[in-house]
C-alpha positions in Angstrom: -1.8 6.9 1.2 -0.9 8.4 4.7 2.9 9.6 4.2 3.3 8.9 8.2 2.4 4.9 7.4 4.9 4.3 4.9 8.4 6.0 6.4 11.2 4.1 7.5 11.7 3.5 11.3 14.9 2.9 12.8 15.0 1.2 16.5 16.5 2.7 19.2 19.7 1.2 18.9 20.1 1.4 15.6 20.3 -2.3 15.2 17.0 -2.9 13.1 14.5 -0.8 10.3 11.0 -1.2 10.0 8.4 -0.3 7.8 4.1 -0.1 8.6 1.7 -0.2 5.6 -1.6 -1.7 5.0 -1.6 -3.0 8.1 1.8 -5.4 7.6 4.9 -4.9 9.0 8.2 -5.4 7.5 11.8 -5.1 10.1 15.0 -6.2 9.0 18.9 -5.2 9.8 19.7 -3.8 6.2 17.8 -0.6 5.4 17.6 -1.5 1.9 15.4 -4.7 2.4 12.9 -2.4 3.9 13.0 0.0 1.3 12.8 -2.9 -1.2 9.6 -4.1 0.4 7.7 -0.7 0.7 8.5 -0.1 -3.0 6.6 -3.4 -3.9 3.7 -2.4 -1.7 3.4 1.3 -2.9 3.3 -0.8 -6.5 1.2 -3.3 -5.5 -1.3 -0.4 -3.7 -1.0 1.7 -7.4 -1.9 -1.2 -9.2 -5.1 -2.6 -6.8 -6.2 1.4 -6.8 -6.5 1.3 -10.7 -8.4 -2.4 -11.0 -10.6 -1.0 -8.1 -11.5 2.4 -10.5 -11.5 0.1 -13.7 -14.2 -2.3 -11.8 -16.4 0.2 -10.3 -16.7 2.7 -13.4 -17.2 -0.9 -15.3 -19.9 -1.7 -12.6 -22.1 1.8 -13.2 -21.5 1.9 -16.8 -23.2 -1.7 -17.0 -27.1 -1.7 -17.6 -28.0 -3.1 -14.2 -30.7 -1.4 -13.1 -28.3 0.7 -10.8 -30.5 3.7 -9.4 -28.3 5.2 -6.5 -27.9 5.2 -2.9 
């Protein structure tokens, strides 16, 4: 995951934070929220990753014929 997509932006004015990952957006006026909700994604993205490697190893360990690219 790109380090640059998941800091924690603070507007001009200081008034509001936001947060850019996976192509969603999260703002709010209490810094914590934000970090709150990029937490959750950088969990949710862990956990997708794994099923992802867990399906596809499933996938070419299966006897389906599979003979490459």
């Amino acid at each position: 995951m790109d380090n640059n997509n998941m800091r924690i932006i603070q507007s001009k004015d200081g008034s509001t934070y936001m947060c850019h990952m996976n192509g969603q957006s999260f703002q709010s006026g209490n810094k914590e929220y934000v970090e709150e909700w990029r937490d959750d994604q950088m969990k949710h993205e862990a956990e997708y990753k794994s099923l992802l490697n867990n399906a596809t190893q499933a996938y070419y360990n299966t006897d389906n014929n599979y003979t490459g690219d």
